[in-house]
PDB file of N, CA, C and O in Angstrom, chain B, residues numbered from 101:
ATOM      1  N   UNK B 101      20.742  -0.170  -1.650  1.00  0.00           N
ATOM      2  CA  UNK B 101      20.872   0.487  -2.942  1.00  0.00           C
ATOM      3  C   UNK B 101      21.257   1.942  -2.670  1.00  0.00           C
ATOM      4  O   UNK B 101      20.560   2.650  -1.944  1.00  0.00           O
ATOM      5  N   UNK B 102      22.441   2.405  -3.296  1.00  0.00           N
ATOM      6  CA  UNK B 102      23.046   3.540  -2.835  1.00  0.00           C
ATOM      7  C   UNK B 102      22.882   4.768  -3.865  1.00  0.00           C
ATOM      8  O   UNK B 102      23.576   4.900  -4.873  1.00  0.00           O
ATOM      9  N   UNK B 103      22.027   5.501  -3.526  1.00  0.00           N
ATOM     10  CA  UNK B 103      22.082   6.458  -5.013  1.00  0.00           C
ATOM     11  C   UNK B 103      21.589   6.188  -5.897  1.00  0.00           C
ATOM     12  O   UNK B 103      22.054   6.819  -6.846  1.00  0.00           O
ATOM     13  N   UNK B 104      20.475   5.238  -6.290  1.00  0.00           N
ATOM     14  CA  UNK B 104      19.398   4.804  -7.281  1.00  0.00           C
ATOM     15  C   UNK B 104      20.888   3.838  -7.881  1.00  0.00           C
ATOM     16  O   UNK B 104      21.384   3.782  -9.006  1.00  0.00           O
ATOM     17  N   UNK B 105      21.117   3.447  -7.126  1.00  0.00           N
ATOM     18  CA  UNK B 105      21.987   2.161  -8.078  1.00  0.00           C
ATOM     19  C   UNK B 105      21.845   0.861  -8.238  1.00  0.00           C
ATOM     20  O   UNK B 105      22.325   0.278  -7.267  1.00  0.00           O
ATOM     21  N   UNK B 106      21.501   0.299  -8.849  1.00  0.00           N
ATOM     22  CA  UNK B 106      20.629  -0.625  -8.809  1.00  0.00           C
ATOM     23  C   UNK B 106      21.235  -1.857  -9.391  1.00  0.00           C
ATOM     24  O   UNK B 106      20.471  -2.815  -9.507  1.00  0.00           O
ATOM     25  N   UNK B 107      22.736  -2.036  -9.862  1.00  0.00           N
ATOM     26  CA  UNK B 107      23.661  -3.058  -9.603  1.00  0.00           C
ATOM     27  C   UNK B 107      23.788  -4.090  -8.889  1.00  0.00           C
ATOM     28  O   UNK B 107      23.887  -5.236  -9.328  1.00  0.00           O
ATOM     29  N   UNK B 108      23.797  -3.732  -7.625  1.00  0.00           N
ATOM     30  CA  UNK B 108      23.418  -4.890  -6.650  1.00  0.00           C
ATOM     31  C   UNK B 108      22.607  -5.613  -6.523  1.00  0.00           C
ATOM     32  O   UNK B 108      22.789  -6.827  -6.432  1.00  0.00           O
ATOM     33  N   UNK B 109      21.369  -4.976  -6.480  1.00  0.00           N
ATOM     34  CA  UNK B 109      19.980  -4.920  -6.363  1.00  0.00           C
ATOM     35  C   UNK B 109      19.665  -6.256  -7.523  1.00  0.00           C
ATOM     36  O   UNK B 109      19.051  -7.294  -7.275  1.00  0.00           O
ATOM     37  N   UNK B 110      20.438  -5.756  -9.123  1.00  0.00           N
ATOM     38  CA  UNK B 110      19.957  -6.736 -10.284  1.00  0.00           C
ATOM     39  C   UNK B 110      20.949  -7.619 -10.942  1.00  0.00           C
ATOM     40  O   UNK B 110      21.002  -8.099 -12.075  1.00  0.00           O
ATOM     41  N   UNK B 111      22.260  -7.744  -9.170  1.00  0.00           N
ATOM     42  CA  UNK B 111      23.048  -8.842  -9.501  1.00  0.00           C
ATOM     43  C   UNK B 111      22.651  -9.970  -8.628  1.00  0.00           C
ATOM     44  O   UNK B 111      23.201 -11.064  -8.752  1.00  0.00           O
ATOM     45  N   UNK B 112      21.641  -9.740  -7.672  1.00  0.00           N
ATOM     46  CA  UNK B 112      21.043 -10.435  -6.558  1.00  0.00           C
ATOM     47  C   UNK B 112      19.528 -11.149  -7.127  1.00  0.00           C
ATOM     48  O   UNK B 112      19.259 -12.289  -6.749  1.00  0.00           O
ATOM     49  N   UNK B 113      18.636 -10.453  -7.990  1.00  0.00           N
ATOM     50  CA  UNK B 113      17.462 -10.593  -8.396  1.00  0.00           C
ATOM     51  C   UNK B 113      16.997 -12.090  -9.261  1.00  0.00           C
ATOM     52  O   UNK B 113      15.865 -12.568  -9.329  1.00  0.00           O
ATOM     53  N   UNK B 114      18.060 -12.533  -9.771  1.00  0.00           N
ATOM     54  CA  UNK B 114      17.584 -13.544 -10.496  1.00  0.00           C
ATOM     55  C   UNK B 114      18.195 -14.859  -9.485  1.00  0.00           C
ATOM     56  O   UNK B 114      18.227 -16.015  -9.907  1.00  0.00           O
ATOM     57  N   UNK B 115      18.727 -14.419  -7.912  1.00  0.00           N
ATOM     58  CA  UNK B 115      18.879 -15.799  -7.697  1.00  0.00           C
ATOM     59  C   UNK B 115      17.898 -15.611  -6.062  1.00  0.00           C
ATOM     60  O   UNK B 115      18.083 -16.037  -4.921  1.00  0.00           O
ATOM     61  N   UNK B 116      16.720 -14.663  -6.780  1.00  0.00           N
ATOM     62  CA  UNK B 116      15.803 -14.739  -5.298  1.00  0.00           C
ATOM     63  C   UNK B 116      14.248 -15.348  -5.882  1.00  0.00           C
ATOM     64  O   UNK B 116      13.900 -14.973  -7.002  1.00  0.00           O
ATOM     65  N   UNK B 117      13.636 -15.978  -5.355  1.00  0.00           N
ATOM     66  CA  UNK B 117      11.972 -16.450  -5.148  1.00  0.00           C
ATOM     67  C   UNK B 117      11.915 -14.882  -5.599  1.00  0.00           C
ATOM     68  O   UNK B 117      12.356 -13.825  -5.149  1.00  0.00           O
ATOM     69  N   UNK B 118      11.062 -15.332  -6.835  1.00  0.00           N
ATOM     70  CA  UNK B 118       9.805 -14.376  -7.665  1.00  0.00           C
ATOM     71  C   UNK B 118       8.788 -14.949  -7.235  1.00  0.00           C
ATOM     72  O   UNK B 118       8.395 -16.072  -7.552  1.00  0.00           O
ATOM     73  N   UNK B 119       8.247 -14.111  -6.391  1.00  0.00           N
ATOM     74  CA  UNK B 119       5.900 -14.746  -6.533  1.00  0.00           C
ATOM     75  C   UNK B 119       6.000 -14.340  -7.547  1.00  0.00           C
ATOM     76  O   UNK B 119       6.945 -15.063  -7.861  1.00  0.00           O
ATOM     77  N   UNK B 120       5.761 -13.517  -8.768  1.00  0.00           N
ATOM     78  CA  UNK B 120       4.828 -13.569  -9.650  1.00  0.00           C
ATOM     79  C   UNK B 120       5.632 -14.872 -11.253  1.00  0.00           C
ATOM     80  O   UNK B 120       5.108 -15.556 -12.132  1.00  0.00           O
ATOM     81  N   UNK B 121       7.144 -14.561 -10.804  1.00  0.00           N
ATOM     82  CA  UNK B 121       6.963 -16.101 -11.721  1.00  0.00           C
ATOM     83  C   UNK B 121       7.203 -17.597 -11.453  1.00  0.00           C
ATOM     84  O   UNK B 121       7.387 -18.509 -12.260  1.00  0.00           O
ATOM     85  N   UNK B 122       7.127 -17.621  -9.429  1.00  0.00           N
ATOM     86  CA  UNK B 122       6.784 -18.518  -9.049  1.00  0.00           C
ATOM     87  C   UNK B 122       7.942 -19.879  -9.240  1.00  0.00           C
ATOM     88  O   UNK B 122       7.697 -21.086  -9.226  1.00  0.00           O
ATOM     89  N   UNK B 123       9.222 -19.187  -9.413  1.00  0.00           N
ATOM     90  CA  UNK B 123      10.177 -19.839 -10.045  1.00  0.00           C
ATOM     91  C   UNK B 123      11.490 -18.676  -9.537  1.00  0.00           C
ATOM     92  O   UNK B 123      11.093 -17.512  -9.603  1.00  0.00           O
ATOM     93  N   UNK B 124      12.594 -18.788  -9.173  1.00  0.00           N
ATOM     94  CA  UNK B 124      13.878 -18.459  -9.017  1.00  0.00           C
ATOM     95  C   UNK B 124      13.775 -17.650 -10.907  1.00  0.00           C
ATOM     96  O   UNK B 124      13.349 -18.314 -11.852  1.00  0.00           O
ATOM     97  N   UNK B 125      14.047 -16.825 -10.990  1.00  0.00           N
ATOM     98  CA  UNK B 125      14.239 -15.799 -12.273  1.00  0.00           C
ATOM     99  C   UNK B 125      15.428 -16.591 -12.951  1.00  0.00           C
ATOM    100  O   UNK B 125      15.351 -16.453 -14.172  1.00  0.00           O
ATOM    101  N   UNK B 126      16.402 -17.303 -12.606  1.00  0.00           N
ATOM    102  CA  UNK B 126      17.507 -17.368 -13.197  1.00  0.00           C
ATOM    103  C   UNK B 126      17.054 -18.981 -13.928  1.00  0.00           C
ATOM    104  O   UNK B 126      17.547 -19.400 -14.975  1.00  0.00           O
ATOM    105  N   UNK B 127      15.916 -19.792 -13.015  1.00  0.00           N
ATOM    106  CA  UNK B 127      15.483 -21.118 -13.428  1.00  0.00           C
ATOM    107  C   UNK B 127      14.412 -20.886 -14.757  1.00  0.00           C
ATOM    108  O   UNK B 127      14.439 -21.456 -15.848  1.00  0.00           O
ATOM    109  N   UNK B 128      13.539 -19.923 -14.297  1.00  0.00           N
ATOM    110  CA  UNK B 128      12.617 -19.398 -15.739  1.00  0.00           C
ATOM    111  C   UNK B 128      13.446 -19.453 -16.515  1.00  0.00           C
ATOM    112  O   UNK B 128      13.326 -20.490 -17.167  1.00  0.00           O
ATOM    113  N   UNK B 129      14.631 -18.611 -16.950  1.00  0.00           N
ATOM    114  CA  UNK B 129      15.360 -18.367 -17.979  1.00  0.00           C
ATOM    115  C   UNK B 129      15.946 -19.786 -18.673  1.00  0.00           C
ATOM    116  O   UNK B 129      16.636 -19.826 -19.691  1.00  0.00           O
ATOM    117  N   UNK B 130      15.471 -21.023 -17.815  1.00  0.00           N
ATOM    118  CA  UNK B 130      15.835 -21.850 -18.711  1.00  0.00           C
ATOM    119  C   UNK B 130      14.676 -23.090 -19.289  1.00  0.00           C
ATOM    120  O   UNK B 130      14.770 -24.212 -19.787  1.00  0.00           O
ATOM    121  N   UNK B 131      13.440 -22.052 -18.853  1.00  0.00           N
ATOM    122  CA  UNK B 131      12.454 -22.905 -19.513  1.00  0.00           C
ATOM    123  C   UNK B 131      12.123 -22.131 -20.813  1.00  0.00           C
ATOM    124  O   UNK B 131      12.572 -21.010 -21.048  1.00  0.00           O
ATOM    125  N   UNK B 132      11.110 -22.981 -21.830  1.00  0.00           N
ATOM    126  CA  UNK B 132      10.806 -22.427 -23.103  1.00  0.00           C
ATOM    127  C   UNK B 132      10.266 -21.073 -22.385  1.00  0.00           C
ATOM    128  O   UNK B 132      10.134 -20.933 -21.169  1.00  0.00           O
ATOM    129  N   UNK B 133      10.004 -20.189 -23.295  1.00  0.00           N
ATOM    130  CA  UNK B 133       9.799 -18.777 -23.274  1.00  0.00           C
ATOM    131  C   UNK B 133       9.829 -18.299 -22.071  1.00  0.00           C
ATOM    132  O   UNK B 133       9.036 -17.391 -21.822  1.00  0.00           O
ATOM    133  N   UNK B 134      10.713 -18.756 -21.042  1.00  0.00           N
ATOM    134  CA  UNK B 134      11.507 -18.228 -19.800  1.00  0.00           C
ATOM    135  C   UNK B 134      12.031 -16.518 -20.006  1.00  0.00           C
ATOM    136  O   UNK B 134      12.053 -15.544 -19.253  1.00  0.00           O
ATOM    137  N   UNK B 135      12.348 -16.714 -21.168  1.00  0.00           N
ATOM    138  CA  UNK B 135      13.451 -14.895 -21.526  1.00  0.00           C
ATOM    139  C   UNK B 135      12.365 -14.123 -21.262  1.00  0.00           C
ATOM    140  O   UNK B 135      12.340 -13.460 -20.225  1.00  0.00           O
ATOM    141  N   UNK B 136      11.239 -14.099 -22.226  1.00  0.00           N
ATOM    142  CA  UNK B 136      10.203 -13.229 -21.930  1.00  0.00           C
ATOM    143  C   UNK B 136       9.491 -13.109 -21.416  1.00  0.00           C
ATOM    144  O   UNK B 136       8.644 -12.293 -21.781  1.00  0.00           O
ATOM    145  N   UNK B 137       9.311 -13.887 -20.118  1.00  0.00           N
ATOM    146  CA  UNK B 137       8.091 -13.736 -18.583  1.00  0.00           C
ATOM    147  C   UNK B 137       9.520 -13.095 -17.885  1.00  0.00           C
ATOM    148  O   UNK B 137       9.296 -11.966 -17.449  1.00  0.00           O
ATOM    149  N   UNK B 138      10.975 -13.555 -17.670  1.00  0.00           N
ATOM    150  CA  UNK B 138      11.720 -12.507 -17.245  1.00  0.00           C
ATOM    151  C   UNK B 138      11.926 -10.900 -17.510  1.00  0.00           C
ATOM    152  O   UNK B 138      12.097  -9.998 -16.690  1.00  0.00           O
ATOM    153  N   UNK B 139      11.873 -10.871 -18.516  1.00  0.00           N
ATOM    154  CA  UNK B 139      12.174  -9.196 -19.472  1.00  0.00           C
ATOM    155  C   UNK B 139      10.382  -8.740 -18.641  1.00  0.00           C
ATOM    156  O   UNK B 139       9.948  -7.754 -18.046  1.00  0.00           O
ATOM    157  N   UNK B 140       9.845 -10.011 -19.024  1.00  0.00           N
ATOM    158  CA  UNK B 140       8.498  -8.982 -18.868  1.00  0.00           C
ATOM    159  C   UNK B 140       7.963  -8.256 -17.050  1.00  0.00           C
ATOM    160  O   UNK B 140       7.436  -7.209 -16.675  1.00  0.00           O
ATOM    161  N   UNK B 141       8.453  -9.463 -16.387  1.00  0.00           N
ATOM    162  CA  UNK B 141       8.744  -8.860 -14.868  1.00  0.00           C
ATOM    163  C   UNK B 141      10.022  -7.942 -14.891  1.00  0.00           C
ATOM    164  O   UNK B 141      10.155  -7.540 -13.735  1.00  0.00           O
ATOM    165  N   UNK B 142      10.572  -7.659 -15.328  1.00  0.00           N
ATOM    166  CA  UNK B 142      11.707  -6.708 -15.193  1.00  0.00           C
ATOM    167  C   UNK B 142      10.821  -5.508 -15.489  1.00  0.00           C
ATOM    168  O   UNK B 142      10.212  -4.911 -14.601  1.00  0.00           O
ATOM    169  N   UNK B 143      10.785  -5.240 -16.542  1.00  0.00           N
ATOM    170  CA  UNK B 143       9.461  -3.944 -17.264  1.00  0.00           C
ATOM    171  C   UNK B 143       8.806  -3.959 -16.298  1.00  0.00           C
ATOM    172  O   UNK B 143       9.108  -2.878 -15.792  1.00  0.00           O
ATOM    173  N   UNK B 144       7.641  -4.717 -15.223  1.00  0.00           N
ATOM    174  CA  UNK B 144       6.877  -4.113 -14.521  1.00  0.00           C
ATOM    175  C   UNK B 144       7.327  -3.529 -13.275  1.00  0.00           C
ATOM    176  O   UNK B 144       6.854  -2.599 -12.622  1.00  0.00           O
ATOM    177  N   UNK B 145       8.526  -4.401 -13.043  1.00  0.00           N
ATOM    178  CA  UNK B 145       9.534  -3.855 -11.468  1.00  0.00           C
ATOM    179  C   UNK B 145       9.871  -2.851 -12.298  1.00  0.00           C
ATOM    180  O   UNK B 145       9.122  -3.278 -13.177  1.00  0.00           O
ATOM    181  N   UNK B 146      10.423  -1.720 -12.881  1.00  0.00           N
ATOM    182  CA  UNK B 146      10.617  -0.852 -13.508  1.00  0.00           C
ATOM    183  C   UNK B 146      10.061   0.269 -13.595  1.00  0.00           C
ATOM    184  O   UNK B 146      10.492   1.403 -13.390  1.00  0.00           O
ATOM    185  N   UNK B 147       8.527  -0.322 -14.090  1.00  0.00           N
ATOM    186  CA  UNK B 147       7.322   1.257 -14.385  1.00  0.00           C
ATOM    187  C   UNK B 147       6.594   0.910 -12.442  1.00  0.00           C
ATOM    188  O   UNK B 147       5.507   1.395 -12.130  1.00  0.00           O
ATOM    189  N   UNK B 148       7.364   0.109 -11.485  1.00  0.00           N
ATOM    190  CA  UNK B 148       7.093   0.177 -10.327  1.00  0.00           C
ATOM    191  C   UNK B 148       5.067  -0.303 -10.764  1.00  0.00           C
ATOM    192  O   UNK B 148       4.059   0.386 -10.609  1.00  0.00           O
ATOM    193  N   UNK B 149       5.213  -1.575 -11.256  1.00  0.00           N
ATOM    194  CA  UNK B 149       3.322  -1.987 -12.037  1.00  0.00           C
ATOM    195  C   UNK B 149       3.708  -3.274 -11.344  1.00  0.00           C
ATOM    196  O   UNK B 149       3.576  -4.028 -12.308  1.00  0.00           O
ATOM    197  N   UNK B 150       4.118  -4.108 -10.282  1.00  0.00           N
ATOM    198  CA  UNK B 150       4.262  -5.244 -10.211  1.00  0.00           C
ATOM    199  C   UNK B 150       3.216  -6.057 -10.590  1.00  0.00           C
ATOM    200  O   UNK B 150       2.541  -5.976  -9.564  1.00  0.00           O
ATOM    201  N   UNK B 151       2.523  -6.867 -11.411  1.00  0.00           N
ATOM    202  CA  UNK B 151       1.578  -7.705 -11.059  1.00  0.00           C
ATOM    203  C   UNK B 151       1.733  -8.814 -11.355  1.00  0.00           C
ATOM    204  O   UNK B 151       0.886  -9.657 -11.058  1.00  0.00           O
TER     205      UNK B 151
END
């Protein structure tokens, strides 16, 4: 990540193993309320709160 750029970083993210949703990010997104356990790990990678 070059310069707080974070492009790469969140064109790579949804096709890596999440521990906390225990699921590939891009596979959540296609279960029922998949969008919002994604958005909602995004927000905590964000305020740097992983849990």
């Amino acid at each position: 990540m070059a310069d707080g750029d974070l492009a790469p970083w969140l064109a790579e993210w949804p096709i890596q193993p999440a521990f906390t949703l225990r699921v590939l990010p891009i596979d959540a997104l296609a279960r029922k309320g998949g969008l919002e356990l994604v958005e909602q790990q995004l927000i905590r990678i964000a305020a740097c709160v992983v849990a």
